[in-house]
N, C-alpha and C positions, 0 to 999 in steps of 0.2 A: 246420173251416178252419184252416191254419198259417198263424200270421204273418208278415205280405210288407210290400214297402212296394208296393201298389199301387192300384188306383181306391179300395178301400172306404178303404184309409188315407190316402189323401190327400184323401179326403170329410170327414174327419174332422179331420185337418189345417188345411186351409182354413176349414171351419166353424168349430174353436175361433179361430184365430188370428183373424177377423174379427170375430166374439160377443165374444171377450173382449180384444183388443188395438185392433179395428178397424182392422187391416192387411191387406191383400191379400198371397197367397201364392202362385207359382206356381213349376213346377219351373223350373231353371236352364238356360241354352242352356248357360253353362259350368260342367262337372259336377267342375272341378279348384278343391277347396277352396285358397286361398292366401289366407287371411287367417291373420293370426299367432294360434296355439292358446295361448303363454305368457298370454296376457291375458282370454283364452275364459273365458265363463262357460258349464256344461254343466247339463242335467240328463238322470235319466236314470232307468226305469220298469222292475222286471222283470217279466216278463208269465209268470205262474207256470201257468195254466195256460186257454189251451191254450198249448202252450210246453213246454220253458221257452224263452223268448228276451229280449233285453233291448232297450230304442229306447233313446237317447241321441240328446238334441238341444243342438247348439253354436251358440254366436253370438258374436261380438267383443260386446267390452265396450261398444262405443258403440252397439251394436243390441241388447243386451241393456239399456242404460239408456233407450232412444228405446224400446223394446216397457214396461221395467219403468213409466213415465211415461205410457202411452197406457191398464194396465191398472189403475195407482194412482191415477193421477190428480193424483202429486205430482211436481212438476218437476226436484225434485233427491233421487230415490230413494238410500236407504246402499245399500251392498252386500249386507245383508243381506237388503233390500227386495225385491233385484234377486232375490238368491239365490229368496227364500222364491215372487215371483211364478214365477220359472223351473220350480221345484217343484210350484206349482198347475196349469200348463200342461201338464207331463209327466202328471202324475195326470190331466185330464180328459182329455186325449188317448186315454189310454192306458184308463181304465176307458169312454167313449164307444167306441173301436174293440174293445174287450173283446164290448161287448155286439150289435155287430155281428159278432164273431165267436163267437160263442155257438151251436154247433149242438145243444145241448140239454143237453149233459150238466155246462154249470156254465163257469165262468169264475172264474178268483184270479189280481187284482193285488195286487203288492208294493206297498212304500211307496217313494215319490220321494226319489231323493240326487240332491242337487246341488254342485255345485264350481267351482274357477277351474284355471285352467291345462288341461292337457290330459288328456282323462277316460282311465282304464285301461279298455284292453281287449283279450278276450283273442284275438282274432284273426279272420279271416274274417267280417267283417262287409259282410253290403250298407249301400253307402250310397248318399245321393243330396242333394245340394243344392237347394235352392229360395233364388227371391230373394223378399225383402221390402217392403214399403216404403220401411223405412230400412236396408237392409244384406244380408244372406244368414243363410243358416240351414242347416246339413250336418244331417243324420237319420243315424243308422248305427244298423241293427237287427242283433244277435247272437243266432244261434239256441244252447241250452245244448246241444246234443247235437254242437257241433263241425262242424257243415256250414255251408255259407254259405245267408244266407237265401234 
């Protein structure tokens, strides 16, 4: 199977974000990101094989501190906090949808980067928005072979 953003990743999606933030997730009616990306904390998975493709997950700063605090459990998370949760959430996303996409012949995730402001990338990417609890969440998945996912 090639990776998509569709039912099996959003099974996977919703499941970590409730298990480990206990926020509800669903896609957005508005699929037009406008929250300011200057302030955005990202992370971001490469998915090495089957692949290669990369997910990259964004949230404003104050939905990434409201999420960082719901899976810490500390009220006023550093940024680093923020950062290092962002990072645990890309990784189980991404090695749980790994293993669903698994048709036998083996599965390799990367390690998680994470960052602030707005994440490099290199072009043609699907994305897709989801609202949160407390805020919104863009996905943009890059396939390394230069097609759109």
């Amino acid at each position: 199977m090639s990776p998509a953003i569709d039912d099996v990743f959003e099974e996977v999606l919703v499941e970590t974000f409730e298990g480990m933030a206990f926020a509800s997730v669903c896609e957005s009616e508005d699929q037009d990101w406008d929250d300011a990306l200057q302030d955005a904390f990202w992370s971001t998975i490469e998915l090495v094989k089957p692949g290669p493709a990369r997910v990259t997950f964004v949230v404003s700063s104050d939905t990434a501190i409201s999420v960082a605090e719901a899976v810490g459990g500390d009220d006023d998370p550093t940024p680093m906090e923020v950062s290092e949760i962002f990072g645990e959430i890309a990784n189980t996303i991404g090695g749980r949808w790994l293993t669903l996409l698994d048709d036998g012949s083996g599965t390799e995730l990367g390690l998680p980067k994470v960052g602030r402001g707005t994440p490099s990338l290199s072009g043609g990417a699907e994305s897709r928005t989801y609202d949160l609890d407390d805020g919104r969440l863009l996905v943009l998945l890059e396939r390394g072979d230069g097609r759109e996912a």
